[in-house]
C-alpha positions in Angstrom: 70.9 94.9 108.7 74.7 95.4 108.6 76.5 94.9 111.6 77.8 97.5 114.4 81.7 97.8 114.0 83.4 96.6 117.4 87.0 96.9 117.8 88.6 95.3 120.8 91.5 96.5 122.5 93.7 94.2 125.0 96.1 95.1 127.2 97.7 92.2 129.1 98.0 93.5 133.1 101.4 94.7 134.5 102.8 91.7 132.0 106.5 91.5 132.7 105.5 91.6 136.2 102.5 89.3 136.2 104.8 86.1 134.3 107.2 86.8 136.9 104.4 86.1 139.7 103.6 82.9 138.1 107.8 82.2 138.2 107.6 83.3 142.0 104.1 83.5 143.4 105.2 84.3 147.0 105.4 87.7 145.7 101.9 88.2 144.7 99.9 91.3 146.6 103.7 92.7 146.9 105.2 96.2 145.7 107.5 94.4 142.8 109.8 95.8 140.4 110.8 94.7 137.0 114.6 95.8 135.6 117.9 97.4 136.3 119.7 93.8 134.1 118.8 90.3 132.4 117.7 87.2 134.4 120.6 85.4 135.8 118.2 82.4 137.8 121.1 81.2 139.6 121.6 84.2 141.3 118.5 83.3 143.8 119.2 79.8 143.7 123.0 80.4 144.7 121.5 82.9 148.0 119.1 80.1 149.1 122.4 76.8 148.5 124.4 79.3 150.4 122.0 79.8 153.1 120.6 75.9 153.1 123.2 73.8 152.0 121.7 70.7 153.0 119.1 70.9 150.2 119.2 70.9 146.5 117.9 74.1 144.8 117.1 73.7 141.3 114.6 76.0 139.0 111.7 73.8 140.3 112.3 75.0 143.8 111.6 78.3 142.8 108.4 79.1 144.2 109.8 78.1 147.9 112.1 81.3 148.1 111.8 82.8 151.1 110.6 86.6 150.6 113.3 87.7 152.5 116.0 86.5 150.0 114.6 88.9 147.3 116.9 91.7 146.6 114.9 95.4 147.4 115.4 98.1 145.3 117.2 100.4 148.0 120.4 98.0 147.7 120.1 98.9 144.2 123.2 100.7 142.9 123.3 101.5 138.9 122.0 102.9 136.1 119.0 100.6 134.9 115.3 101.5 134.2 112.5 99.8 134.6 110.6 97.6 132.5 107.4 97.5 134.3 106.1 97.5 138.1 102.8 95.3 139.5 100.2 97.5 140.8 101.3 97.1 144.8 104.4 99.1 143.5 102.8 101.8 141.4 100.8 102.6 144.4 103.8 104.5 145.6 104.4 106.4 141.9 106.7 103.8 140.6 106.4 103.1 136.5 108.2 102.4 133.4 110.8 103.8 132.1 111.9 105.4 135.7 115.5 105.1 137.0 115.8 102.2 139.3 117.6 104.6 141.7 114.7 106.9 141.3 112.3 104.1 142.4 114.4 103.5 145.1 113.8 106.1 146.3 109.7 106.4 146.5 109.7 102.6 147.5 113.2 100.9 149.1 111.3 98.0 150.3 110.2 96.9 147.0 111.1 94.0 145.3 114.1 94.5 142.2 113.7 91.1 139.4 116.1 91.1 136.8 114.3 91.4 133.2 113.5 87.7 131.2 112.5 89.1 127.8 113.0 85.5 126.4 109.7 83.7 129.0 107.9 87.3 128.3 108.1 86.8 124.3 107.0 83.1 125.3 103.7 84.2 127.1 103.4 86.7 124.6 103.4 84.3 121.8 100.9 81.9 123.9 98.2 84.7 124.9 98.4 86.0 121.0 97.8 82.2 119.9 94.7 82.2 121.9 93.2 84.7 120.9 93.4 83.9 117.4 92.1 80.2 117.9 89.2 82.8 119.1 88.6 85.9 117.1 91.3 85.4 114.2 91.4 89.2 112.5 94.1 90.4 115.0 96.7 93.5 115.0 99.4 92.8 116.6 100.7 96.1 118.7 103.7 94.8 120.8 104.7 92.1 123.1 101.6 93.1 125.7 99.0 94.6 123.5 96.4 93.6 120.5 93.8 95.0 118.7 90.8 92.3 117.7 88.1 92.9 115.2 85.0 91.7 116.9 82.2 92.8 114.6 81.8 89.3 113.1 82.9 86.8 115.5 80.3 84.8 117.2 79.5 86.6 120.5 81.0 89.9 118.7 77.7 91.7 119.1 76.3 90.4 122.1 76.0 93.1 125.2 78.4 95.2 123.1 81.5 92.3 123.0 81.1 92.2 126.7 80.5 88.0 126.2 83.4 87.6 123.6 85.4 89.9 125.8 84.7 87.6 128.9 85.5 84.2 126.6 88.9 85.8 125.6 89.7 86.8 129.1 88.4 83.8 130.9 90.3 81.7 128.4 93.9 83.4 128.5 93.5 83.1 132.6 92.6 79.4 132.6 95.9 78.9 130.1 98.5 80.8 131.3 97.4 82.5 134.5 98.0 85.4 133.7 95.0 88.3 133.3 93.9 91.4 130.8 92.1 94.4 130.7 89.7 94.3 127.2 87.8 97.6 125.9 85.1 97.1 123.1 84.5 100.2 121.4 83.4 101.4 117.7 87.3 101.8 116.7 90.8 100.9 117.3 91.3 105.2 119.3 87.6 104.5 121.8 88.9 100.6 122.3 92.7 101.7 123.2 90.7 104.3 126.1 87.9 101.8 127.3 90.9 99.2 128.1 92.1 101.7 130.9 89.5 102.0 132.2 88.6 99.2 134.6 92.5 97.5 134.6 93.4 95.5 136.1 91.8 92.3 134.9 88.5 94.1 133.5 86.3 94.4 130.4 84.6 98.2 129.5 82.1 98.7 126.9 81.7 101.8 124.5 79.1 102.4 122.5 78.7 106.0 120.4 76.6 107.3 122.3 78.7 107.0 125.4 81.4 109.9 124.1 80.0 112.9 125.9 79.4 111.3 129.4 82.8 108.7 129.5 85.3 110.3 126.9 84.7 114.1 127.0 85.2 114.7 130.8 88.6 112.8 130.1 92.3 114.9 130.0 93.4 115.3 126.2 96.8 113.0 127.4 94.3 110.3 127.3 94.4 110.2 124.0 96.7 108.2 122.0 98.8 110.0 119.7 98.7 113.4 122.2 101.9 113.4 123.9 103.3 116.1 126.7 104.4 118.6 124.0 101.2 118.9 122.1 98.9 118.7 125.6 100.8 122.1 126.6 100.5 123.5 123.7 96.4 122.6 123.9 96.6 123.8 127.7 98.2 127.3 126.3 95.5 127.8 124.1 92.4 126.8 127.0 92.0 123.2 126.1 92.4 120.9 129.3 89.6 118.1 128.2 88.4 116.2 125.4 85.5 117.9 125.2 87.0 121.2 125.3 89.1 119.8 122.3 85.7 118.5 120.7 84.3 122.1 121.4 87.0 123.7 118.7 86.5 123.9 114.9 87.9 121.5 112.6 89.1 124.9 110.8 90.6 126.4 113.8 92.4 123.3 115.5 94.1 122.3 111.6 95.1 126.8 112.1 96.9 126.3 115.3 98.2 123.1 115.3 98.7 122.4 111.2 96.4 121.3 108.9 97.1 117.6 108.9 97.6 117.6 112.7 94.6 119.3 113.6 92.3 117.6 111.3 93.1 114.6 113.2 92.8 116.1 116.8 88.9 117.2 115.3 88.5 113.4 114.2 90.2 112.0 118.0 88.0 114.0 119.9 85.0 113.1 118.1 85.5 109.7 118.2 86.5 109.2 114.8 88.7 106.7 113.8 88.5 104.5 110.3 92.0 102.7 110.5 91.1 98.8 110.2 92.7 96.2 112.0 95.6 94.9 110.0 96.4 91.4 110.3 100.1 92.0 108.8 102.1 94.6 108.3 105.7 94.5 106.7 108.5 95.9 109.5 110.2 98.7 107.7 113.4 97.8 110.1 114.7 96.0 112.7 116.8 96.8 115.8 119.0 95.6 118.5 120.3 98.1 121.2 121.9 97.7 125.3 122.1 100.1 127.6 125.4 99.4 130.0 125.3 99.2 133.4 128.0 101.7 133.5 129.4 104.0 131.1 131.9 102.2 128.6 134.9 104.4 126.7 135.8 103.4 123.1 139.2 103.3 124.2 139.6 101.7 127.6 136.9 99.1 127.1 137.3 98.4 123.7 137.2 94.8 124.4 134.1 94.7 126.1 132.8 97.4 123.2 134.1 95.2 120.5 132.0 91.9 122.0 128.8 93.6 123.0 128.9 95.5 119.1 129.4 92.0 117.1 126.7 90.2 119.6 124.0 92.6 118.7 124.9 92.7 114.6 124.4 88.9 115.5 121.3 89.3 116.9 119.9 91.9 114.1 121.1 89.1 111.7 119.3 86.3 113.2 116.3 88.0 113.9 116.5 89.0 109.5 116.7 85.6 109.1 114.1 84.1 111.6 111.2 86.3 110.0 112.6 86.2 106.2 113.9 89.9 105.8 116.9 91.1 104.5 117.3 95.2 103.9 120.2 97.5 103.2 120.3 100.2 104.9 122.5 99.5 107.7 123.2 102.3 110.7 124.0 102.6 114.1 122.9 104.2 117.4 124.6 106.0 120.4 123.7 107.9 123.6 126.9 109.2 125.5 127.1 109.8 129.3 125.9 113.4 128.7 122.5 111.7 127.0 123.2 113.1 123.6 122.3 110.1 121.1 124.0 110.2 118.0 123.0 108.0 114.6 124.6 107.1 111.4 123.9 105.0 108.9 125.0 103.8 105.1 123.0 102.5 102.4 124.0 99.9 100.1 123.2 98.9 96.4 122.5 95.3 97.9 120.5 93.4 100.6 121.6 91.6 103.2 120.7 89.3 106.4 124.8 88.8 107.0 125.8 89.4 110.5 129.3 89.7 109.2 128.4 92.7 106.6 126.0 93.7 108.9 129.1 94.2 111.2 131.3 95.4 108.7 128.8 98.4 107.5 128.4 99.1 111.0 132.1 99.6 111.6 132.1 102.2 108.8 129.7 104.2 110.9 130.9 104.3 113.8 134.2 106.1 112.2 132.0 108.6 111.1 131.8 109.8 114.9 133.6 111.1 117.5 134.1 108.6 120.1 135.7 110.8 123.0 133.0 110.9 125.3 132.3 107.3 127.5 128.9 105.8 126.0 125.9 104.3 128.0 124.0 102.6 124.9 125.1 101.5 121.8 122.4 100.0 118.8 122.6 98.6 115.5 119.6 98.9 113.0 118.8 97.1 110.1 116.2 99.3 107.2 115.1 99.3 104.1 113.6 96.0 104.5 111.9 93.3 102.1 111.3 89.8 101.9 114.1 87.9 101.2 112.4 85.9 98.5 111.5 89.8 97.2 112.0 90.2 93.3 114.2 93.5 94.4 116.7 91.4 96.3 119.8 91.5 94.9 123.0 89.6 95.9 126.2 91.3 96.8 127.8 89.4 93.9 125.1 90.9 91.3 125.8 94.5 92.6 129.3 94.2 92.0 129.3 92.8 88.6 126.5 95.1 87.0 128.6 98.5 85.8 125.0 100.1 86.5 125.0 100.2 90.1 127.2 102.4 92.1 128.6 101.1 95.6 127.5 103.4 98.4 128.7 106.8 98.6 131.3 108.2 101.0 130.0 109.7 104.1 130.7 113.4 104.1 131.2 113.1 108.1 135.0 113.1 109.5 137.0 109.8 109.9 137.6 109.1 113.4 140.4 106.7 114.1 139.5 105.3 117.4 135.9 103.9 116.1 138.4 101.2 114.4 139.0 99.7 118.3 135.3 98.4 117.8 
């Protein structure tokens, strides 16, 4: 008898926040608020030697911070977002991606942490690890979120994955201190749902049968892959549930929202879903960007520009070189104070992984726009990837010497002499 496909789903609770709890426990049960900058520890540790001289802070003394000292978010002045929130805080409507001076607003007396993506990518790393020492076919989906194939895995099958589910949860907990949410369902769209559903810290169970009475009565939203756009345009037309959605046609869904589209709203809302979980994937890029804590102009902080530019073609670089990629299409990203974001890129007839050509590539893009208006973020992006051992690499040196290959094209864009200040 072949076995019933189960598909977990786990999403780690509140995580930024939650590895910041085990950093400073004292805050636990408390409204907290992840963002608006990066970690700087000493500037806690320099509040409480200013305040108790007599004692030595260090980083071990961490956990004996007064609550007091914390900075809230209504002395928050700035333009950062936030990462994440823990539950205390999202009580009073605070979430990701929300202005910090927004939040402020909803909850002054909550608790502002500067961002440590370096211990998150740590813990990230450690709950992954676990996992696999436990159910090895895994889909890595970001630094908070995986997708495990239980259909095979001792204790797979048993009460639906409920008893693996417990073992994985039980076991990341005891390690790291840190908890999950885990849904069990036929496929990766039911398992992504059912891990909602209990959070934090709990395990849900779908079976087929369950669609009409737990997945039906749900909004379409609740649905990955239907964003805000596409749920108006369902609302325009009637649809306000997934079971109103599962009520439609496939032949009239693929009319009114395109064949491909709506084929695939049919399959969602039926609880179809035949993607496998896929233990590796090949990027197709990678990425560095900043958003500045205040707007910076081309011209009057060129410096500043010029350092923050080369740092993240750095960055790009080494990350190329950590993970074994090199690619050449090489291009650049902007948002100006207005939030217009503006790209370019240039591709060569060579790979690199060279934070120097990476830079140099860069440059060229940047002259290809206008630079008058101050900027708030500024990225750098690395494409056309393939492993640097690939068969397609070829060196810069090769290029050049073979009369077959052409080096890249102009840009058909104006010249714009300021970008040269950076």
């Amino acid at each position: 008898m072949a076995l019933l496909r189960r598909i977990a789903h786990l999403d780690m609770d509140a995580f930024y926040a939650s590895v910041e709890l085990l950093r400073y426990p004292q805050l636990k049960g408390l409204p907290v608020v992840i963002g608006g900058g990066r970690r700087r520890e000493d500037d806690l540790l320099g509040r409480m030697r200013a305040l108790e001289p007599q004692r030595e802070w260090t980083s071990a003394d961490l956990a004996e911070i007064p609550v007091e000292v914390f900075p809230r978010l209504k002395g928050y002045t700035g333009r950062g977002v936030i990462t994440t929130a823990t539950y205390a805080a999202r009580a009073f409507g605070v979430g990701s991606a929300m202005g910090v001076m927004k939040a402020a607003k909803l909850c002054p007396d909550a608790i502002l942490l500067p961002v440590d993506f370096e211990q998150y990518r740590h813990y990230s790393r450690t709950f992954k690890t676990i996992v696999r020492d436990i159910a090895p076919i895994v889909e890595d989906r970001g630094v908070d979120e995986i997708y495990i194939d239980f259909t095979e895995v001792p204790g797979g099958q048993r009460e639906g994955g409920k008893v693996l589910a417990r073992l994985i949860q039980k076991t990341i907990t005891e390690q790291t201190g840190l908890t999950c949410s885990i849904g069990v369902a036929p496929n990766k769209l039911l398992a992504k749902m059912a891990s909602e559903f209990n959070k934090p810290n709990g395990i849900s169970i779908l079976h087929s049968q369950d669609l009409e009475s737990k997945i039906w009565p749900l909004t379409c939203r609740k649905i990955n892959g239907i964003g805000p756009k596409a749920e108006a345009k369902l609302q325009a037309q009637g649809i306000h549930t997934i079971g109103n959605l599962a009520s439609k046609e496939r032949s009239w869904l693929m009319q009114h929202f395109g064949k491909s589209y709506g084929a695939w709203l049919f399959d969602a809302a039926h609880g179809i879903d035949e993607r496998p979980v896929v233990t590796e994937s090949e990027p197709v890029s990678m990425s560095r960007e900043t958003t500045f804590d205040k707007d910076l102009h081309a011209v009057h902080d060129r410096v500043a520009l010029a350092e923050i530019f080369t740092r993240l073609c750095q960055q790009v670089a080494a990350d190329l070189q950590r993970k074994g990629y090199v690619g050449k299409t090489i291009g650049i990203k902007l948002r100006f104070d207005n939030f217009q974001s503006v790209t370019r890129d240039q591709t060569l007839e060579y790979y690199t992984d060279n934070a120097a050509e990476i830079r140099k590539v860069g440059g060229q893009c940047l002259k290809r726009v206008d630079l008058k208006r101050r900027l708030r973020l500024l990225g750098v992006r690395v494409g056309a990837l393939v492993k640097t051992d690939s068969q397609e690499v070829l060196s810069k040196d090769t290029a050049k010497s073979d009369p077959h290959l052409r080096e890249p094209s102009l840009p058909t864009e104006p010249h714009h002499e300021q970008a040269d200040l950076f």
